[in-house]
MITORVEX-122967 format. One record per residue (C-alpha): residue in one letter; x, y, z. Coordinates in steps of 0.001 Angstrom, whole numbers, padded with zeros to 6 digits, always signed. Example, Ala and Ser with C-alpha at 12.3 -4.5 7.8 and 13.67 -1.06 7.14 Angstrom:
% residues 2
A+012300-004500+007800
S+013670-001060+007140
END
This chain:
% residues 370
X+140437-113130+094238
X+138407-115938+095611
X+135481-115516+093054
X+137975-115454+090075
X+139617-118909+091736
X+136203-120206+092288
X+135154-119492+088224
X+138508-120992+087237
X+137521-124223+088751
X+134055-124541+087607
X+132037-123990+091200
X+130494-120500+091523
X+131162-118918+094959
X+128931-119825+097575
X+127524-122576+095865
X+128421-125784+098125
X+127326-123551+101244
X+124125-122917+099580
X+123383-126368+099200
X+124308-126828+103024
X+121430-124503+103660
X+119102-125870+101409
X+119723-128881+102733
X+118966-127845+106268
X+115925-125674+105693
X+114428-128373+103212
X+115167-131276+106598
X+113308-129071+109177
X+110127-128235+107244
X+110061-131768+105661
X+110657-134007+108883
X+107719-132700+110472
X+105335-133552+107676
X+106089-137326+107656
X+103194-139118+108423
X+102119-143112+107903
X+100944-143792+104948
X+101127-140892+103101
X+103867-140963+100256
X+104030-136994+098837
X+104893-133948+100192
X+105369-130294+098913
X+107318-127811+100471
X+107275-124091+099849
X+109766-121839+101780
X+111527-118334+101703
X+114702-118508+103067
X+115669-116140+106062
X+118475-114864+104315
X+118627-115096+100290
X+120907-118237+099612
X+124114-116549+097626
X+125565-118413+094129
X+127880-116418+092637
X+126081-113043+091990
X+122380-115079+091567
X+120482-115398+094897
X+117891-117280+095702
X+114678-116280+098056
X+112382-118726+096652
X+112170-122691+097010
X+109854-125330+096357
X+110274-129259+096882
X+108045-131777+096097
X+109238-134785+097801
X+107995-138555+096769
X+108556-141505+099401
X+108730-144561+096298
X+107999-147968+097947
X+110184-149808+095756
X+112907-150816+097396
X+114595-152781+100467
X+116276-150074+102067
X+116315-146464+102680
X+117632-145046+099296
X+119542-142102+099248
X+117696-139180+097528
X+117759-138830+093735
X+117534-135044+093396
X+116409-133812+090062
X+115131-130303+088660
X+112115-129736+086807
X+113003-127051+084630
X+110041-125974+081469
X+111044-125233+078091
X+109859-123878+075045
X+111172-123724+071651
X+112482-120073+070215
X+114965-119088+067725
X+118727-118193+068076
X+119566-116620+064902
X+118551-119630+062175
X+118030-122271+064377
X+115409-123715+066938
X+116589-124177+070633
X+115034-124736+073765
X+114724-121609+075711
X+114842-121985+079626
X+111955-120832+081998
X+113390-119500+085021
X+111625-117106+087569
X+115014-115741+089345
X+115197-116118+092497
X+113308-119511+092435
X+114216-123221+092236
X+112125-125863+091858
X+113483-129462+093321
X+111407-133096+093079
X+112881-135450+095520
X+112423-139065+094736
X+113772-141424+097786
X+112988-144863+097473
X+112184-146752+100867
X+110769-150226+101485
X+107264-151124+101254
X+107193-151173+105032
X+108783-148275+105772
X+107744-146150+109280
X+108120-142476+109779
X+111131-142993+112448
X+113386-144571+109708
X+112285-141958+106443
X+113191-139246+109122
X+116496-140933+110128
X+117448-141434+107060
X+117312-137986+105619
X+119385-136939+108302
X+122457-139912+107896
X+122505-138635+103754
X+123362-135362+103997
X+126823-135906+102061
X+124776-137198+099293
X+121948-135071+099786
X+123888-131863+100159
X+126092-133136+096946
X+123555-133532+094895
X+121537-130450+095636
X+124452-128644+095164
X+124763-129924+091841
X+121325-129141+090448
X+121812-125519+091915
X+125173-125687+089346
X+121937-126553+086814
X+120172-123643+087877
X+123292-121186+088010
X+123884-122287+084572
X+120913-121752+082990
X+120177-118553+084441
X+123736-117807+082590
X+122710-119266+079414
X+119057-119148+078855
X+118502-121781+075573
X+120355-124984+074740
X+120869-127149+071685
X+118039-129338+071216
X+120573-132113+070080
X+122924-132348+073666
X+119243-132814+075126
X+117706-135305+072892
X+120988-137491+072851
X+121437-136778+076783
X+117809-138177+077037
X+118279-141166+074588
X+121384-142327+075955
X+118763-142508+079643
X+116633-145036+077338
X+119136-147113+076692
X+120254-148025+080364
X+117971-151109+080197
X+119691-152421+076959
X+119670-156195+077779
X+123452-156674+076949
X+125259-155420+080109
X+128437-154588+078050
X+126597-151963+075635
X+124470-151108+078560
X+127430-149605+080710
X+128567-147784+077499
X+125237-145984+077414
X+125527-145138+081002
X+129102-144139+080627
X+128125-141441+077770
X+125349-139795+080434
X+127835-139778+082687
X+130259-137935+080490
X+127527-135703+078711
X+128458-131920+078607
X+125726-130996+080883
X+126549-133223+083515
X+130214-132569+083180
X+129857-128998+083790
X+128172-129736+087403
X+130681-132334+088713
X+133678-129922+089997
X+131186-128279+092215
X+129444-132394+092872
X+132864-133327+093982
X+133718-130034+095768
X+130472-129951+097972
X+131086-134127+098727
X+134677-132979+100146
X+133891-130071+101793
X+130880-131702+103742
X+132711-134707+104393
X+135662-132338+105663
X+138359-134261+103330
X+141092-131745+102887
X+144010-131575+100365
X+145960-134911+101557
X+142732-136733+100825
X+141875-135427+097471
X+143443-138115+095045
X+142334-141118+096951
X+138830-139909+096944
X+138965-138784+093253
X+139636-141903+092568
X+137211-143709+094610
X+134301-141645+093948
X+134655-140866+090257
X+136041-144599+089000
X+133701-143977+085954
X+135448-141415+084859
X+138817-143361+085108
X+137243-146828+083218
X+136082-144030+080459
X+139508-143411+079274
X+140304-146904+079478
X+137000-147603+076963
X+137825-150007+074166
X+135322-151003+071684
X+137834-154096+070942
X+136939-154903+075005
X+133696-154406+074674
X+133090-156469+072217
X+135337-159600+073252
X+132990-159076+076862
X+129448-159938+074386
X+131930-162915+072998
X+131923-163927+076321
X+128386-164085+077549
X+126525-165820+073988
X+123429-166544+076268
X+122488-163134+076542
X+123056-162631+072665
X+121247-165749+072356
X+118186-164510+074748
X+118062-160775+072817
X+117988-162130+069091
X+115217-164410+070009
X+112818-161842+071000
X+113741-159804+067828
X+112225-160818+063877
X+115947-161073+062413
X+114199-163044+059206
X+115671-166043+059811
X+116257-169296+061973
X+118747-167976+065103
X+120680-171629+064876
X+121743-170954+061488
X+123725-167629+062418
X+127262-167969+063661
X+128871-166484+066936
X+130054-163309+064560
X+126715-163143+062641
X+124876-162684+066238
X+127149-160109+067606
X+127209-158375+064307
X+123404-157864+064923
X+123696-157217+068627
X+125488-154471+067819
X+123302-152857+064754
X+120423-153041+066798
X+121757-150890+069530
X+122850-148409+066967
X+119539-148629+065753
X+117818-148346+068998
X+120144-145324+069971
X+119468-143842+066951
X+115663-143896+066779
X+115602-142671+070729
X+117961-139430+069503
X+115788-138860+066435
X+112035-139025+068353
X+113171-137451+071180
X+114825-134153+069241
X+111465-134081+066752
X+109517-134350+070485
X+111910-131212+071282
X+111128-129204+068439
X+107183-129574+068686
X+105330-126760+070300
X+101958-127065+069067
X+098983-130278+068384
X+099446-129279+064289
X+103150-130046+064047
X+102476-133537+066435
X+099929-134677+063870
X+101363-133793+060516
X+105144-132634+061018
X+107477-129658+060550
X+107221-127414+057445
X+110449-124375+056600
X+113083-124110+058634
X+111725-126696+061722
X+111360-129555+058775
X+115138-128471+057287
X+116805-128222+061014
X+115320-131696+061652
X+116158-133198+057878
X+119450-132100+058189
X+120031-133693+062199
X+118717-136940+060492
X+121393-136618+058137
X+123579-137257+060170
X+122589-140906+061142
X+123831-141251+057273
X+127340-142167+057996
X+126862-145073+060163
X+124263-146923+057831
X+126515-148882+056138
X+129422-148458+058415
X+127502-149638+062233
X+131252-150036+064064
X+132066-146090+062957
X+129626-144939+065437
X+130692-147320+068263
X+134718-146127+067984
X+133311-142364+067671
X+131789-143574+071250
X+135084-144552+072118
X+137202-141579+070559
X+134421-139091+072794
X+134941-141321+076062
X+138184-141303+075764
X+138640-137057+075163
X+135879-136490+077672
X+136865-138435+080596
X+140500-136834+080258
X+139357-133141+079942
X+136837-133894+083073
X+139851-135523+085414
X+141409-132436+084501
X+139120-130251+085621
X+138201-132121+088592
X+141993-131823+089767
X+141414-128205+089530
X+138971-128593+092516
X+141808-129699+094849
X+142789-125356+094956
X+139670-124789+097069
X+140610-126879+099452
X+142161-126742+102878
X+145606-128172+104035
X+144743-130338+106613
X+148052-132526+106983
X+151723-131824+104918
X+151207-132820+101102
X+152757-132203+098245
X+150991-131134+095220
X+153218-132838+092979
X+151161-136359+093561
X+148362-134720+092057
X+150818-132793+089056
X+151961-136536+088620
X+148565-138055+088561
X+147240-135100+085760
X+150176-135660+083645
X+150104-139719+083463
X+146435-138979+081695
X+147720-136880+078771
END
């Protein structure tokens, strides 16, 4: 009964303690490593007892961990999987096919401390973050789990996943957070944050009467999504005509920046985000689809050159029409963050009743979102 609950909600059985685990056996072969001076460390373990996801398990691990002298604290780790793929064919069309060994998971650990950063404090450190750490272990194992289930993707959720990435350093903090917001609301992230939120609950012991207040608190993203107004967001570049100002004169727009008006500068803001969005999604699903030096050099030829034609194609829309692609933005914001509240409320079920609370605060929350 448990296993079917746990599938319902989107966080395989076993999952958050495996992270736990990992966690734990990751700390006590790392700790003793850490010496002065030395920034990278690889760790290769088999667990005593297979961790347990579902019906996966896991008897293999290896971490590389990087200490990145670029900040002035103790940064919590930034866990992320290194997963290899390689382009095959799913009836007529080119995917990327996962590599995974089962049984084994591969984790890089970047944690960013300060340049003068002692062995005492990187130690001390790993062992105040385990919320985080534990969190977001758990939710690259969700990663793993799910590619072991589906073993190719769609080159486009990657490429646009990856682009949207490239954009966080957009100079214009309004279309910036946009980009950022559509990461954070991508479908491959979204299918790992029930069993994110679960494992940041269950290892912070926050029972039922707790769930809403920390749902709101932790995932506030997710709530300013479905508030996302292109109207807004453009009224909040309005508002700060330096920046615009400081962008367009780094840019050859053909002509002299004092003879454009307030709505001729936005205007361009805006195409050349579109623009730079839409060259990032274009190179990096070509970059996808290459798997050989030939097709680098000279291109695709039969079905690779028609797949990638045809994905081009459908830039075509917002060519002469630059605003259609910022209110689809909003219209997928807007649907996303919705269905992803909803299935993070599905999360409060696994959880224990720790004081008297009635479910209908959370029924009441769900249904003011519809």
């Amino acid at each position: 009964m448990s296993i079917k609950l746990n599938e319902a909600v989107g966080v395989p059985k076993g999952i958050v303690d495996a992270g736990e685990k990992l966690y734990n056996d990751f700390k006590s072969k790392v700790t003793p490593m850490i010496k002065d001076g030395q920034t990278e460390y690889k760790v290769n373990f088999n667990p005593v007892e297979p961790y347990m996801i579902g019906d996966e398990e896991i008897n293999d691990v290896e971490i590389d961990l990087t200490l990145r002298p670029d900040s002035d604290e103790y940064g919590e780790a930034n866990m992320m999987v290194y997963r290899k793929n390689t382009i095959g064919k799913v009836g007529s069309d080119y995917v990327l096919m996962k590599v995974n060994k089962n049984g084994k998971v591969i984790l890089s650990i970047d944690k960013p401390v300060p340049e003068d950063w002692s062995v005492k404090d990187v130690i001390d450190s790993i062992n105040k973050s385990k919320v985080q750490t534990v969190s977001a272990l758990s939710h690259e194992l969700k990663h793993e789990f799910d590619d072991l289930k589906t073993p190719y993707t769609n080159v486009e959720k990657v490429s646009e996943y990856q682009a949207n990435t490239e954009m966080f350093d957009f100079p214009i903090s309004a279309i910036q957070r946009m980009f950022y917001d559509l990461y954070y609301l991508d479908e491959i992230e979204n299918s790992v944050r029930p069993t994110e939120l679960y494992a940041k609950l269950k290892t912070k012991g926050i029972g039922k009467s707790g769930f809403l207040d920390f749902l709101k608190k932790e995932y506030f993203i997710v709530m300013e999504s479905m508030r996302f107004s292109v109207d807004e967001m453009v009224k909040e570049i309005y508002s700060n005509m330096d920046s615009v100002d400081e962008l367009l004169s780094q840019v050859d727009i053909g002509t002299d920046l004092n003879d454009l008006s307030d709505d001729e500068k936005v205007n361009l803001v805006l195409r050349i985000a579109y623009i730079s969005a839409s060259n990032n999604r274009r190179q990096n699903y070509g970059d996808s689809l290459v798997d050989n030096d030939l097709e680098a050099e000279i291109g695709f030829m039969g079905d690779k050159a028609k797949q990638f034609d045809n994905y081009q194609k459908g830039f075509d829309k917002y060519e002469n029409n630059v605003m259609k692609f910022y209110t689809d933005i909003e219209k997928y914001l807007k649907t996303t963050s919705k269905k992803l509240i909803k299935k993070l409320g599905k999360v409060y079920s696994l959880l224990f009743l720790s004081l008297r609370y009635s479910i209908i605060n959370i029924i009441t929350f769900l249904v003011k979102i519809n």
